[in-house]
C-alpha positions in Angstrom: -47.3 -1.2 14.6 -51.0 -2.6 14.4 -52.3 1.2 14.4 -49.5 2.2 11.0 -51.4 3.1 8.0 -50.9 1.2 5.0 -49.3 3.8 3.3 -46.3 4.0 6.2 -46.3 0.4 5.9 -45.3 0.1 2.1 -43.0 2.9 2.9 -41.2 0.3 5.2 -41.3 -2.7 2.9 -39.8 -0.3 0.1 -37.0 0.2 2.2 -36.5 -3.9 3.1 -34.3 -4.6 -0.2 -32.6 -8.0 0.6 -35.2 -11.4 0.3 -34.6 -12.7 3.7 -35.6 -9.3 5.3 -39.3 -8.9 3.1 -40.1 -12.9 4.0 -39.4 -12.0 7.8 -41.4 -8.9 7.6 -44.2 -10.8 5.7 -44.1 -13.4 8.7 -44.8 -10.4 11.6 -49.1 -10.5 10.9 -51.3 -11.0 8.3 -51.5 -7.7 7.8 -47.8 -7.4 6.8 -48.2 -10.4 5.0 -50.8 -8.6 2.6 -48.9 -5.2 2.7 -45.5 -7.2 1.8 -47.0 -9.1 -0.9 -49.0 -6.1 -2.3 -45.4 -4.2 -2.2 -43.4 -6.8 -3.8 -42.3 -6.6 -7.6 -39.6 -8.4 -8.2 -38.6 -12.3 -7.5 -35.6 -14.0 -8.5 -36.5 -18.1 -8.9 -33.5 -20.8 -9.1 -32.6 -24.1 -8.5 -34.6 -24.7 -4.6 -38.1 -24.2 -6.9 -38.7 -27.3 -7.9 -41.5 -28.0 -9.9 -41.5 -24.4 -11.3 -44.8 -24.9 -13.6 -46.7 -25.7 -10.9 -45.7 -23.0 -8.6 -45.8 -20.7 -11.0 -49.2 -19.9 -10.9 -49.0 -19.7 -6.4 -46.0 -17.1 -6.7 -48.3 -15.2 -9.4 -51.1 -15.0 -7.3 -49.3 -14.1 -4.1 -47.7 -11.5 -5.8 -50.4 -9.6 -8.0 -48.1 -6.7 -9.1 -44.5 -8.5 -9.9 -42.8 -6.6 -12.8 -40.1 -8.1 -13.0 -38.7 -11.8 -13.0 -35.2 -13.7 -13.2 -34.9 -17.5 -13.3 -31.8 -18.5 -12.9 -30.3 -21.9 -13.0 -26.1 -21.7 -12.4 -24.9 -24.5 -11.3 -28.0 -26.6 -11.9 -27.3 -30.5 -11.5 -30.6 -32.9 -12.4 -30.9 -33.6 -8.4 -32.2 -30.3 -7.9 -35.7 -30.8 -9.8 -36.9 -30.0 -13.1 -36.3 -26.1 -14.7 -38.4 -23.8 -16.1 -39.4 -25.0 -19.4 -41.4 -23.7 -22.2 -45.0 -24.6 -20.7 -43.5 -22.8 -17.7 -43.1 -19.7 -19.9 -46.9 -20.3 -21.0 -48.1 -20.6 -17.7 -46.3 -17.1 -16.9 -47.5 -15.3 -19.9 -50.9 -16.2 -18.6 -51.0 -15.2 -14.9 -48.0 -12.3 -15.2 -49.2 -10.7 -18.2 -48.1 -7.2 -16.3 -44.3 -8.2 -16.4 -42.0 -5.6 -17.6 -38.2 -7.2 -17.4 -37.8 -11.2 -17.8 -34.1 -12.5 -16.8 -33.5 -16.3 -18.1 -30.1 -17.4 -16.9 -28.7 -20.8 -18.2 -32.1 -22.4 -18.5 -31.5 -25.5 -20.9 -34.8 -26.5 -21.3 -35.9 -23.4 -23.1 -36.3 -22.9 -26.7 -37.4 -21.1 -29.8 -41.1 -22.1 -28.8 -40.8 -20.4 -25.5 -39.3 -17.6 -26.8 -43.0 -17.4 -28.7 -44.3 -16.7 -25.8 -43.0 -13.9 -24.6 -45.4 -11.8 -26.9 -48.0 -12.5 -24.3 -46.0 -9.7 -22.2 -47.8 -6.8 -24.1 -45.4 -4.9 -21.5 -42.5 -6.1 -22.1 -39.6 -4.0 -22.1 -36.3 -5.7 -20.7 -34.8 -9.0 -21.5 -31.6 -10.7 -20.5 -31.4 -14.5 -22.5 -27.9 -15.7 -20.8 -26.6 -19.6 -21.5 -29.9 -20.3 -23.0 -28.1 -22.7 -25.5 -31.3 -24.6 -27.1 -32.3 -20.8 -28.5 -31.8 -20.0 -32.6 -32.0 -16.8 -34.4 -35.9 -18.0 -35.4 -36.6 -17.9 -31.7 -35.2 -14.3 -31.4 -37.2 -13.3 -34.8 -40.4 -14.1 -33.1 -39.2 -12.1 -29.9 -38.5 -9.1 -32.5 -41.9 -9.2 -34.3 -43.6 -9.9 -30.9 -42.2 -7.8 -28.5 -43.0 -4.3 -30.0 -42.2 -2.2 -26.8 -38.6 -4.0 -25.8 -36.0 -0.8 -25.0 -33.1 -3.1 -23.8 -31.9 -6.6 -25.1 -29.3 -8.5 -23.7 -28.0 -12.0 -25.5 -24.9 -13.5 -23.6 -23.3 -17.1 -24.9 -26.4 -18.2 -27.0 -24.0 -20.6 -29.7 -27.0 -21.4 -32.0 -27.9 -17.9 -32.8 -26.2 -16.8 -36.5 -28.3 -15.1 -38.6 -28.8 -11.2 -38.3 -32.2 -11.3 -39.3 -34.0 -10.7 -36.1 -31.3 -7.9 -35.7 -32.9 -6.1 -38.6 -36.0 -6.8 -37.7 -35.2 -5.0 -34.5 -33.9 -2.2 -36.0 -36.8 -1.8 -38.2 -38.9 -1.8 -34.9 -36.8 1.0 -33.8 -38.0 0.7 -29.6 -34.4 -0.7 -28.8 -32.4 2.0 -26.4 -30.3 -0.4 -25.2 -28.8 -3.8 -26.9 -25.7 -5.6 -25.4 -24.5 -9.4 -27.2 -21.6 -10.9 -25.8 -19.8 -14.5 -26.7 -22.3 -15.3 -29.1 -19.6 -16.9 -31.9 -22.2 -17.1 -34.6 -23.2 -13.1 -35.0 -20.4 -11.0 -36.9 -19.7 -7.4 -36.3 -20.7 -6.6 -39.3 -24.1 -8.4 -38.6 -24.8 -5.1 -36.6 -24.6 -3.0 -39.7 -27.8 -4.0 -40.6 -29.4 -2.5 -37.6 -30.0 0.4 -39.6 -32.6 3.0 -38.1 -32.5 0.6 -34.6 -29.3 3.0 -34.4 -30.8 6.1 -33.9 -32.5 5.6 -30.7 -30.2 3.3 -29.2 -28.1 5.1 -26.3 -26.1 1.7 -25.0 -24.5 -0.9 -27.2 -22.0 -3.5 -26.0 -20.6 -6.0 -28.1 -17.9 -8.9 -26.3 -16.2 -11.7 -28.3 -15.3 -14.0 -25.7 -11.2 -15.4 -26.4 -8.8 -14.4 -29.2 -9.3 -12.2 -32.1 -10.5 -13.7 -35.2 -7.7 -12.6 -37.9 -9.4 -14.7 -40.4 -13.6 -13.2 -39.5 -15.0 -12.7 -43.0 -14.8 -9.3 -44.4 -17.6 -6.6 -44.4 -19.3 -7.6 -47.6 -20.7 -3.7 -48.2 -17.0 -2.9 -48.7 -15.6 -2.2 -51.9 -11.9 -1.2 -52.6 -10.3 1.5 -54.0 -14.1 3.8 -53.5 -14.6 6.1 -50.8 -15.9 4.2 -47.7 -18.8 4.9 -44.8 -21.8 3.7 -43.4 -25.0 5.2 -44.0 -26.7 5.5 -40.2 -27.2 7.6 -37.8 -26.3 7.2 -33.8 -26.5 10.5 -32.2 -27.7 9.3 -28.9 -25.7 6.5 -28.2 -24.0 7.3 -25.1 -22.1 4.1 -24.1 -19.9 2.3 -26.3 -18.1 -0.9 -25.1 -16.4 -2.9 -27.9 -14.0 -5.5 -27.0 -12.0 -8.1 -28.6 -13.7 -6.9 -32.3 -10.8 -7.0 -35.4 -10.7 -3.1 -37.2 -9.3 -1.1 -39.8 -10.4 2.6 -40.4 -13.8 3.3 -41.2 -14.7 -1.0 -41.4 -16.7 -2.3 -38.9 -17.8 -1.1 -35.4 -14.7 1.0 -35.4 -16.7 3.4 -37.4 -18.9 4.6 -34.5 -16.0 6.3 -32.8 -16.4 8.9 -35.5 -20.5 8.8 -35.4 -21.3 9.3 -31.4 -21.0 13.1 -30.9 -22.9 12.1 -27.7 -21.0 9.5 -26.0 -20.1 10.2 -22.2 -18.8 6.4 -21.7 -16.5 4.3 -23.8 -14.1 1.1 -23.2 -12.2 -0.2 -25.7 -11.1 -3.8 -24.7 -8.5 -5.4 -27.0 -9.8 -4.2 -29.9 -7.4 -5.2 -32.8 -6.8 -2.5 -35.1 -7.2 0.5 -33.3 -4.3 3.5 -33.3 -4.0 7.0 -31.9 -6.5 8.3 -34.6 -9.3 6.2 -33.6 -9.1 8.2 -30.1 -8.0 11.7 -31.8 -11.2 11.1 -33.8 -13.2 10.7 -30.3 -11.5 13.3 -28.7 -12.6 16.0 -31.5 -16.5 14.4 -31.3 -16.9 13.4 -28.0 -16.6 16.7 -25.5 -19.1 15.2 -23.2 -17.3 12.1 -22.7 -17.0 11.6 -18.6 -15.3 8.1 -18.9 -13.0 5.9 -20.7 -11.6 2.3 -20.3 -8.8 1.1 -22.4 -7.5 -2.3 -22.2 -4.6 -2.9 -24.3 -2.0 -5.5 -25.5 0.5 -5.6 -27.4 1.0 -6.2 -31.1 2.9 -5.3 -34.1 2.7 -1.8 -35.1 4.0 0.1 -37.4 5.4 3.8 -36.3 7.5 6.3 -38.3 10.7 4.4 -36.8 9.7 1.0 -38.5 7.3 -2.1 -36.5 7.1 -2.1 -33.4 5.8 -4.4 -30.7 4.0 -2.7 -28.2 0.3 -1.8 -27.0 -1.5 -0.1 -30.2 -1.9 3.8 -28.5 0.9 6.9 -27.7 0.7 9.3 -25.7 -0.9 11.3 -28.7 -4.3 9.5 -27.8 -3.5 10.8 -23.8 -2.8 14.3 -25.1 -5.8 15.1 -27.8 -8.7 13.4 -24.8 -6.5 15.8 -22.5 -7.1 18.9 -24.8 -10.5 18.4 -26.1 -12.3 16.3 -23.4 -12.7 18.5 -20.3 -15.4 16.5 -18.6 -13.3 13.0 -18.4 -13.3 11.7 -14.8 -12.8 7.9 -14.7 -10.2 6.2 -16.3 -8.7 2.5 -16.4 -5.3 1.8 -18.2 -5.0 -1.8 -18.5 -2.1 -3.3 -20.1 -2.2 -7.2 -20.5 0.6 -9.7 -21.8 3.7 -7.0 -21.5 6.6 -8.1 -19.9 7.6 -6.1 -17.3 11.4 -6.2 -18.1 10.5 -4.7 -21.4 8.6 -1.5 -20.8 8.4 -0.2 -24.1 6.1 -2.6 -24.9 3.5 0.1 -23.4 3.1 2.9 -26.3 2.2 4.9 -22.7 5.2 6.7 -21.1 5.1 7.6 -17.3 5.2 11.4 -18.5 2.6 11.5 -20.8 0.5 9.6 -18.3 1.2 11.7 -15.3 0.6 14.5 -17.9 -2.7 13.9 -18.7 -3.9 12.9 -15.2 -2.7 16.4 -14.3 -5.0 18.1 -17.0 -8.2 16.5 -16.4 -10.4 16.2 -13.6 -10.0 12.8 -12.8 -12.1 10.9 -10.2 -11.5 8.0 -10.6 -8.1 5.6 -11.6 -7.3 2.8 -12.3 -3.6 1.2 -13.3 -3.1 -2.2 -13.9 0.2 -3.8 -15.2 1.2 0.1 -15.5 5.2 -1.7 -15.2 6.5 1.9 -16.1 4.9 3.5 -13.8 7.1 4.0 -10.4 7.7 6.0 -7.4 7.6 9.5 -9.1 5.1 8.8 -10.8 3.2 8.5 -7.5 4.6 11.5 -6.7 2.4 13.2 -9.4 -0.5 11.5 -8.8 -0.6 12.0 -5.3 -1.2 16.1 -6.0 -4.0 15.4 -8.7 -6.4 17.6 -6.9 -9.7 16.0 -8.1 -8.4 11.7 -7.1 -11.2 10.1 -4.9 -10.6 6.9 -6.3 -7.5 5.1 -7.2 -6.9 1.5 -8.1 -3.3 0.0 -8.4 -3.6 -3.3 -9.9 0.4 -5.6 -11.0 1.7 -2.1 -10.6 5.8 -3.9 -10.3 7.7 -0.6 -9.8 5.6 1.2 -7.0 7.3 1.1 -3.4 7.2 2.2 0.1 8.4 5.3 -1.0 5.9 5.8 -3.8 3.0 4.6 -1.2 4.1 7.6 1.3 3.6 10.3 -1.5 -0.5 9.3 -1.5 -0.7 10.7 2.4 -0.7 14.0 0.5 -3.8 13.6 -2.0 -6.3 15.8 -1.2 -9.6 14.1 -2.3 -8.6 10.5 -1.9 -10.9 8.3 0.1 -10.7 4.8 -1.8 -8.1 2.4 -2.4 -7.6 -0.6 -4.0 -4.1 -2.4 -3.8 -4.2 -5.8 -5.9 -1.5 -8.2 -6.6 1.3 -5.1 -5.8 4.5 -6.8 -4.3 6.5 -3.6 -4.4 5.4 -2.3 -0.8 5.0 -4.0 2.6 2.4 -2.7 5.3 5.0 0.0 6.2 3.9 1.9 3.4 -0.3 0.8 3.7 -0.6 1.6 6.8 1.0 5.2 6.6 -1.9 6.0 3.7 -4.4 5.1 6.4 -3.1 6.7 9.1 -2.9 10.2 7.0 -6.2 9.9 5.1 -9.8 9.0 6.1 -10.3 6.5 4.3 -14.1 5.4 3.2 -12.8 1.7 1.5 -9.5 -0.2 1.7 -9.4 -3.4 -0.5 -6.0 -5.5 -0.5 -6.1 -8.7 -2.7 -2.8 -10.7 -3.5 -0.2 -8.3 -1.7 1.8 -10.9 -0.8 4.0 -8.1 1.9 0.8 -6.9 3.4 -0.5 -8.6 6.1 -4.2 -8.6 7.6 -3.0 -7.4 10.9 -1.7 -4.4 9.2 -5.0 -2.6 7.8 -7.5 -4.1 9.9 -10.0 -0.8 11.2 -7.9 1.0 8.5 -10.9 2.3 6.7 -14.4 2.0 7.2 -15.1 -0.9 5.1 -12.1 -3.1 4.6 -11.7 -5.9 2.3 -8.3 -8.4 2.7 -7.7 -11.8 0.6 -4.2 -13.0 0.0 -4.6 -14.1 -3.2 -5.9 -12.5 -6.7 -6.0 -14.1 -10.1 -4.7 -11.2 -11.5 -5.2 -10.1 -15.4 -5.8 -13.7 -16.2 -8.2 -14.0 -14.4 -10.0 -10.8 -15.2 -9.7 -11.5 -19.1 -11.2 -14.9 -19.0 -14.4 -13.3 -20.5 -12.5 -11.2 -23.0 
């Protein structure tokens, strides 16, 4: 090992990708030591550095070429030292000046005067502020003016930021390719109107409103009645679109970039109140490079040529225009939450129209949850969809022994994922994994499937007995 050249050496430490494994390697000789810390550009500090300021400036010089910092602080209690605070941001700006991504994660000492700082990073071009609560909109002004190279913002349950004036101070920068703002209770959709040209380069946007829908969130105030209605910008190259839990009516609000991204290959709509089959039409006859969609839906009142109706917002008229007009859709998710499963009509899906449409695309990759219509023949469909690698059964009441057997025939199928299912026992598991080759197995809240059964069933297997199910799962929604 003594006689490697330096350049086999880096090779190696490339290679090491988990902490423990780079510190033992850095341990072997000095040699390595040097090699390891020479190599090393990324460093994740948290709640065993303690006091950070001061050991800023050791990690720094350790590590001459680090590009790329988190500090994270979940689960902090005051026994475990003193955080990172805005002289610690100082300190960084002055011996990391090189540093390309900065992660701050619940750090409660940090405010708008440390987000000053962070024009000192003249290469700056990924930030992440999650749970920084003492952070305002001025703060994120100065990081707009500052930062003049930032591609990709992420804000996350920041409560004191309101005003959308460092958003259009951002757009007016125009650098931003990817901007995601979730639980933030003080920005309004409409505040990202005002990103104006910023939407032009951008190629990601995500927007989450953590809890219920606002019924009562003030209206756009560009909209005037009774005149023909649309927003003035441009997004041709915004290829993912994740909107969830935003309130909409045609052509107001965010709902109007279903008709603008001609390029979009990724979309999830997540509760979005509002929506109806022409909001998908609409993407189906803009969007032929769309490769994946995610709807989660619940139901409301809607009204349909036979009067209102309570049910999930989309027919199978939104399943039948992707099927026709988006021919390179491979990974879907159907999620139905709050619909009873003794009253299936509150899904605006039918079992035909969804094993219809999985039998005209090219699907890849499935996943049901709280499908309550969907039963054994259904599975019978499914199992011949010649393109399935991937399939995920999630509250999925109706499915049985007999509707597990039919998946021995899929062709393509080499991971499953079976979660809070109470329909089939490890009879019907176990004869899956006996027929196919299975790469993963995952089994979580089946209360009829036992360990025993699907132990060695695939190469990596994953069993818990319990699941929190779509509560769980829509806790951040």
């Amino acid at each position: 090992m003594d006689n490697l050249p330096d350049a086999i050496l880096s090779k190696i430490t490339k290679r090491l990708t988990r902490t423990s494994d780079l510190n033992s390697f850095s341990l072997v000789s000095k040699r390595f030591y040097k090699v390891e810390a020479e190599q090393r550009d990324a460093i994740c500090v948290g709640c065993g550095l303690s006091p950070v300021t001061s050991a800023l400036s050791s990690l720094c010089s350790r590590f001459p070429n680090l590009c790329k910092m988190e500090f994270n602080y979940y689960r902090w209690k005051p026994d475990h030292g003193i955080q990172l605070d805005n002289q610690g941001l100082h300190v960084l700006s002055s011996f990391c000046p090189s540093l390309v991504h900065l992660t701050l994660s619940h750090c409660l000492c940090i405010d708008d005067t440390g987000l000053g700082f962070l024009a000192c990073f003249n290469k700056l071009m990924s930030l992440t502020l999650n749970t920084v609560p003492e952070i305002s909109s001025g703060g994120l002004l100065s990081v707009a003016v500052g930062c003049k190279r930032l591609t990709a913002f992420t804000l996350t349950d920041c409560k004191k930021v309101t005003s959308a004036e460092w958003l259009e101070c951002l757009g007016r920068v125009g650098s931003l390719e990817e901007l995601t703002v979730k639980y933030c209770k003080g920005i309004s959709q409409y505040d990202f109107l005002k990103f104006g040209p910023g939407w032009m380069k951008l190629q990601k946007f995500v927007i989450q409103i953590k809890g219920f829908h606002n019924k009562y969130e003030p209206c756009d105030p560009s909209y005037t009645p009774h005149r023909q209605y649309r927003y003035d910008f441009c997004c041709d190259n915004l290829k993912d679109l994740n909107l969830a839990r935003i309130v909409t009516v045609p052509e107001i609000g965010l709902g109007c970039l279903l008709s603008k991204c001609n390029a979009l290959e990724n979309l999830g709509l997540y509760y979005v109140l509002g929506q109806s089959d022409n909001d998908i039409i609409t993407v189906s006859h803009n969007c032929k490079n769309l490769r994946s969609i995610s709807l989660r839906l619940e139901p409301f009142y809607n009204e349909r040529p036979e009067g209102m109706v309570f049910s999930t917002p989309l027919t199978d008229d939104s399943l039948k225009a992707l099927a026709l007009r988006c021919p390179k859709l491979q990974a879907v998710e159907l999620t139905f939450a709050a619909c009873c499963q003794y009253y299936p009509e509150e899904i605006g899906f039918t079992q035909e129209g969804v094993v219809n449409f999985i039998q005209s695309c090219p699907i890849r990759d499935l996943v049901l949850s709280a499908a309550n219509f969907f039963d054994d023949e259904g599975m019978k469909v499914l199992s011949s969809a010649q393109y399935l690698e991937t399939l995920e059964l999630m509250d999925c009441v109706q499915i049985t022994n007999d509707g597990m057997h039919f998946l021995v025939r899929a062709p393509c199928l080499i991971n499953l994922t079976l979660r809070q299912c109470d329909g089939f026992t490890d009879h019907g598991v176990t004869e899956v994994c006996r027929a196919r080759n299975l790469e993963s197995l995952i089994i979580e809240g089946c209360s009829r499937v036992s360990l025993k059964a699907v132990q060695d069933a695939a190469k990596i297997v994953q069993f818990k007995e319990g699941y929190p199910g779509l509560s769980g799962l829509n806790r951040f929604f």
